[in-house]
C-alpha positions in Angstrom: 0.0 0.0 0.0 1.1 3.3 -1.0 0.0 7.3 -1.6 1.2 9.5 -3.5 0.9 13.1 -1.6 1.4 16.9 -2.9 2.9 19.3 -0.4 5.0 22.5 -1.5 4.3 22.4 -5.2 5.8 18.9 -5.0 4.9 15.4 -5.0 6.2 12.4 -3.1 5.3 8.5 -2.9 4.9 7.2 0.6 4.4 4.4 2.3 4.1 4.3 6.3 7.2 3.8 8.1 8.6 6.5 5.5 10.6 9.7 6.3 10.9 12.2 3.5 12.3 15.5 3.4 9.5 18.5 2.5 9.6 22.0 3.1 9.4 23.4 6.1 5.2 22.4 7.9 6.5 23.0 11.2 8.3 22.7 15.2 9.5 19.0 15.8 6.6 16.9 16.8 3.6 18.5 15.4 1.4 15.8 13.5 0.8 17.1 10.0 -2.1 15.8 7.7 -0.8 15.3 3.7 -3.4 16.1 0.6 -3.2 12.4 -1.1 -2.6 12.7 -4.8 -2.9 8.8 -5.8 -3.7 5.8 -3.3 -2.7 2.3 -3.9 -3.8 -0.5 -2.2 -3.4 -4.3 -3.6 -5.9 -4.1 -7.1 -7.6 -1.0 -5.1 -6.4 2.3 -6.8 -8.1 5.9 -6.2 -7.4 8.9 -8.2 -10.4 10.9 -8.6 -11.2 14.1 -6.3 -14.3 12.5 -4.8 -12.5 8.6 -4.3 -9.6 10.5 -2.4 -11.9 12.8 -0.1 -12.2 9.5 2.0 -8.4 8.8 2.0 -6.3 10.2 5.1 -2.5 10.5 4.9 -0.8 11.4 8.3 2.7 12.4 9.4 4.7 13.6 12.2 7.6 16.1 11.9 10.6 14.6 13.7 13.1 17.4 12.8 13.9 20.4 10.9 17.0 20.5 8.7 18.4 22.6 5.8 19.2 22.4 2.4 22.5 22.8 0.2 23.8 26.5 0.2 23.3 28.3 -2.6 25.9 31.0 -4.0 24.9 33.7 -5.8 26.9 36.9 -6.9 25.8 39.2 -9.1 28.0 42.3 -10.6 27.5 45.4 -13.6 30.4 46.0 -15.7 32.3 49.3 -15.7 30.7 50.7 -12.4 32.5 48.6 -9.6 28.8 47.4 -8.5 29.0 43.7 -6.9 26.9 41.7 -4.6 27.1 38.7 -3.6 24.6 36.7 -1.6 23.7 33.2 -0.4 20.4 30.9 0.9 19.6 27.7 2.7 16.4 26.4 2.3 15.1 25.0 5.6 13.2 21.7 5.5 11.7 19.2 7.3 11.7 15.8 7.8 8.2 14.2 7.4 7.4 10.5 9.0 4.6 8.5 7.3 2.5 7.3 10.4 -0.9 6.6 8.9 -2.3 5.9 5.3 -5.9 4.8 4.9 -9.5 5.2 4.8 -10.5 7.4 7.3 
C-alpha cells in the first residue's frame, strides 16, 4: 500500500514507516495531515477528487533540517557594483504514520 501526496508544489510517494524530506510544515513533533494525490492499495487504486476525499494521509515532523547553500553573486560591468549573496532552504523531515480510509 502506497500514496502519493502533494505538499510545496511537490509530490512524493509514501508508504508508512517512511521519512521524507519537504519544506518546512512546522516545530519537531507536530502531527501534519498530507493532501493524497494517488492511493494504492493491492488491485484497489483511487485517483479521482471524490475517491480521495475519504483517503487520510498522516505524518509527524521529527526534525527540521536545511538544504545545500546556494551562492549567488551578481555584478554590472564598468561601475565597480558587486553583490554577492547566499540561501539555505530549511526543510523538514516528514514520518509517514498513517495511510488509509478514514
Amino acid at each position: 500500500m502506497y500514496a502519493v501526496v502533494a505538499t510545496g508544489g511537490k509530490q512524493y510517494r509514501v508508504s508508512e514507516g517512511e521519512v521524507i524530506t519537504t519544506e518546512l510544515l512546522g516545530p519537531a513533533g507536530a502531527e501534519v495531515e498530507l493532501r493524497p494525490v494517488l492511493y494504492v492499495d493491492g488491485e484497489v487504486v483511487l485517483a479521482t477528487p471524490g475517491e480521495l476525499a475519504a483517503v487520510a494521509v498522516k505524518g509527524r515532523v521529527v526534525s527540521e533540517t536545511k538544504g545545500p547553500k546556494i551562492r549567488g553573486f551578481t555584478y554590472k560591468s564598468k561601475s565597480n557594483q558587486r553583490r554577492n549573496w547566499g540561501h539555505r532552504q530549511r526543510h523538514s523531515l516528514v514520518e509517514i504514520t498513517e495511510i488509509g480510509m478514514a
